[in-house]
Wavefront OBJ file of the C-alpha trace (Angstrom):
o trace
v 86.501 100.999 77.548
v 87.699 97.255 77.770
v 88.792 95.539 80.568
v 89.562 91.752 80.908
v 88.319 89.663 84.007
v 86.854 86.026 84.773
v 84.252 84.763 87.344
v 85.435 81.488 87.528
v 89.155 79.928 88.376
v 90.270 78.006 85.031
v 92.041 77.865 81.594
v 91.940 80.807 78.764
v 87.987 80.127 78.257
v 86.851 81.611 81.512
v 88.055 84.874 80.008
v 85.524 87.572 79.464
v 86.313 91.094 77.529
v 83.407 93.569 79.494
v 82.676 96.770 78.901
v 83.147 99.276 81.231
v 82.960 103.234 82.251
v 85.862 105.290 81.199
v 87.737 106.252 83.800
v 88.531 110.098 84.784
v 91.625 110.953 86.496
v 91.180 110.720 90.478
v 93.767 112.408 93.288
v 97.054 111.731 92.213
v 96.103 109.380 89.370
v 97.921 109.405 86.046
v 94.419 108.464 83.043
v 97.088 106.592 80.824
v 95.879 104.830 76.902
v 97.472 101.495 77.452
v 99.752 100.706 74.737
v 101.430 97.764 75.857
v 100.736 94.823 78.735
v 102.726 92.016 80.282
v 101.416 88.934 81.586
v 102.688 87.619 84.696
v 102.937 84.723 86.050
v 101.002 85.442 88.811
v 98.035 86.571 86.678
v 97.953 82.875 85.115
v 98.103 81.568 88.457
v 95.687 83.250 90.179
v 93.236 82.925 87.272
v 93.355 79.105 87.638
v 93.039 79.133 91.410
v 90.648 81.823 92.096
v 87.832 84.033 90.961
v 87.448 87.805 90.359
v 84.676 88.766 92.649
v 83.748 91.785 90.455
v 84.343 94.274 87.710
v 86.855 96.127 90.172
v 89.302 93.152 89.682
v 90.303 93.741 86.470
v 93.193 91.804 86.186
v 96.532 92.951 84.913
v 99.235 94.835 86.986
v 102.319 96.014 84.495
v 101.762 97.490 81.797
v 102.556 101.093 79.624
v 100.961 103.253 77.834
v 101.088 107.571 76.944
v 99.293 109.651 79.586
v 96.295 111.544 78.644
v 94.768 112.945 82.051
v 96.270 113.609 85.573
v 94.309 114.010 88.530
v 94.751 117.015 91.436
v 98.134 116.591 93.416
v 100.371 115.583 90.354
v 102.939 118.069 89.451
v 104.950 118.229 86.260
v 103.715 118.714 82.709
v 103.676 114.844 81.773
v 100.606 114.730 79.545
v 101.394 113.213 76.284
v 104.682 111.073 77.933
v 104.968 107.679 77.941
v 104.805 105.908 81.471
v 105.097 102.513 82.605
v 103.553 101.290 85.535
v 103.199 98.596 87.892
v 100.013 97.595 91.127
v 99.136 94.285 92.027
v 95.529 94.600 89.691
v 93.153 96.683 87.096
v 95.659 96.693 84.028
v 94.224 94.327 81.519
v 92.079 97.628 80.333
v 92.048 100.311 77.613
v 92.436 103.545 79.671
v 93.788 102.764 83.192
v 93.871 105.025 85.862
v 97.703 104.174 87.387
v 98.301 105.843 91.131
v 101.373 108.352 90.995
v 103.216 107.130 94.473
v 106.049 109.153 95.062
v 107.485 106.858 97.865
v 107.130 103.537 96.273
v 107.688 104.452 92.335
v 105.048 102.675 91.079
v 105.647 104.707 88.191
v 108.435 104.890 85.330
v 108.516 107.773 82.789
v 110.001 106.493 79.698
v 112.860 108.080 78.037
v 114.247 111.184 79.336
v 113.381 111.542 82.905
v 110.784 114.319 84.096
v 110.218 115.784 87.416
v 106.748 114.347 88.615
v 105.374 114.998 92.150
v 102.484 113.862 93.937
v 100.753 115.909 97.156
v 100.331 115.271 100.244
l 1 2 3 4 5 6 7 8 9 10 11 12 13 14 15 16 17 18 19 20 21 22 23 24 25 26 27 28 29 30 31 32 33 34 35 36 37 38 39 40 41 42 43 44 45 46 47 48 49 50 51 52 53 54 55 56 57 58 59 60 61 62 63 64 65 66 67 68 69 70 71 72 73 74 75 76 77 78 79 80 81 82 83 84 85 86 87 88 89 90 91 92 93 94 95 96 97 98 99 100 101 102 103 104 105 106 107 108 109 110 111 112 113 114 115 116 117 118 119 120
């Protein structure tokens, strides 16, 4: 897959486009093809201020996309919905693996609403 991320604070240059592992659904984890991406303020911010320290800080932390994979713990039949999600990094990416938090609802089926459920 793609996935966006910088070594180096600055302007739209210090952007690199890596290649990187696909990603398999973990513990409560929706695998979701990104379809669409929004870029926040605080992702231009940071980028001029500070520097990734590695592939794991992909940046990117709203985005949407239709759900391909779910990991153990999620209930509901939600593969082939479209979700959108939001966490603070790891976005700016082709297949993303978005946690499923049932407390915080991190994530947003689009449309109709579904019952989803996480374990534990």
């Amino acid at each position: 897959m793609n996935a966006a991320t910088y070594n180096q604070p600055g302007d739209l240059p210090v952007l690199n486009l890596l290649k990187a592992a696909d990603l398999i659904g973990a513990n409560n984890k929706l695998l979701i093809n990104m379809e669409a991406l929004n870029v926040e303020e605080g992702d231009l911010l940071d980028r001029k201020r500070t520097a990734c320290s590695a592939l794991q800080d992909v940046i990117g932390c709203a985005a949407a996309g239709e759900i391909l994979k779910v990991g153990n713990g999620v209930g509901g039949n939600v593969i082939g919905e479209k979700a959108t999600t939001f966490v603070f990094t790891g976005f700016y990416v082709s297949l993303c693996a978005a946690p499923l938090c049932c407390r915080h609802r991190h994530l947003a089926p689009a449309g109709e609403p579904r019952s989803v459920s996480c374990g534990g």
